[in-house]
N, C-alpha and C positions, 0 to 999 in steps of 0.2 A: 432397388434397395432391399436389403435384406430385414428380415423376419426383426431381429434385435434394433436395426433403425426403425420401423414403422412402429415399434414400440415407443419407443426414443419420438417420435412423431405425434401418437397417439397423447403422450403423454404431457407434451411443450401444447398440445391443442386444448386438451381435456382441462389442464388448470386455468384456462381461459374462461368456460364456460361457467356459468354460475352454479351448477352440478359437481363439477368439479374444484371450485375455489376454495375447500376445508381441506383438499386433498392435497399432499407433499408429490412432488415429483420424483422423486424416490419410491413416494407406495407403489404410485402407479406403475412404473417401472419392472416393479418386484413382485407385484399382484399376479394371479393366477386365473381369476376368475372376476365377472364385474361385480359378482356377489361381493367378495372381499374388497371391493372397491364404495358398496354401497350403493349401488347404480339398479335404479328398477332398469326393467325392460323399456318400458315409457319411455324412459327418460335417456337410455342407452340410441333408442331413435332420433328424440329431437338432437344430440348430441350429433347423430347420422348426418341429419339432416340442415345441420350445421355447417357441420366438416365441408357436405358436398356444396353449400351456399357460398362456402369461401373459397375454396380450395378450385371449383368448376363453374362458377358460377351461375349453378343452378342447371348446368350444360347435362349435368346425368343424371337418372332415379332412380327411386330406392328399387331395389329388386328381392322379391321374394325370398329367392333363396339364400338372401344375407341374412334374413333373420335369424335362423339356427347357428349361425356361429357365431354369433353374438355375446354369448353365454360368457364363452371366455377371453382374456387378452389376445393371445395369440388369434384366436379366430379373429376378433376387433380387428387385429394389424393387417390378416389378410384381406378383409374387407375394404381398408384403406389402400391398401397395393390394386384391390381390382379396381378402387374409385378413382385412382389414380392415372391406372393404365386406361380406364376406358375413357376419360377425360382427354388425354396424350392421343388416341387413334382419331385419324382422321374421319371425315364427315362420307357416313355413305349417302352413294346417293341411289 
């Protein structure tokens, strides 16, 4: 998926949560930053940690260096494409 889908993603997920339920699916879409979204940091994780409860079922965790890109959407979407791909690879052994 590209960049502009996992927005499109982010965004169908994010008005699910109760963080996100004042929010139009259009903002989010159109947002920049999760500041302009209203989203502490905090709350940008359990959101994280969310996604990865439904989406992997708890199969992957959170990793360090997602934290920093968190800041913005774009960064959010790629976090979601690496949750996703690492969900998708098989099981080492």
């Amino acid at each position: 998926m590209a960049t502009d889908d996992y927005r499109q993603k982010f965004a169908d997920f994010l008005v699910t949560q109760p963080i996100g339920a004042e929010l139009g699916h259009e903002q989010i879409v159109r947002a920049q930053t999760r500041d302009e979204l209203g989203i502490s940091s905090l709350n940008m994780i359990i959101v994280l940690m969310n996604y990865i409860k439904k989406y992997t079922d708890g199969s992957v965790t959170l990793q360090p260096e997602w934290v920093l890109r968190l800041n913005d959407v774009d960064g959010i979407a790629s976090v979601l494409r690496d949750i996703d791909a690492t969900a998708a690879e098989p099981a080492r052994s």
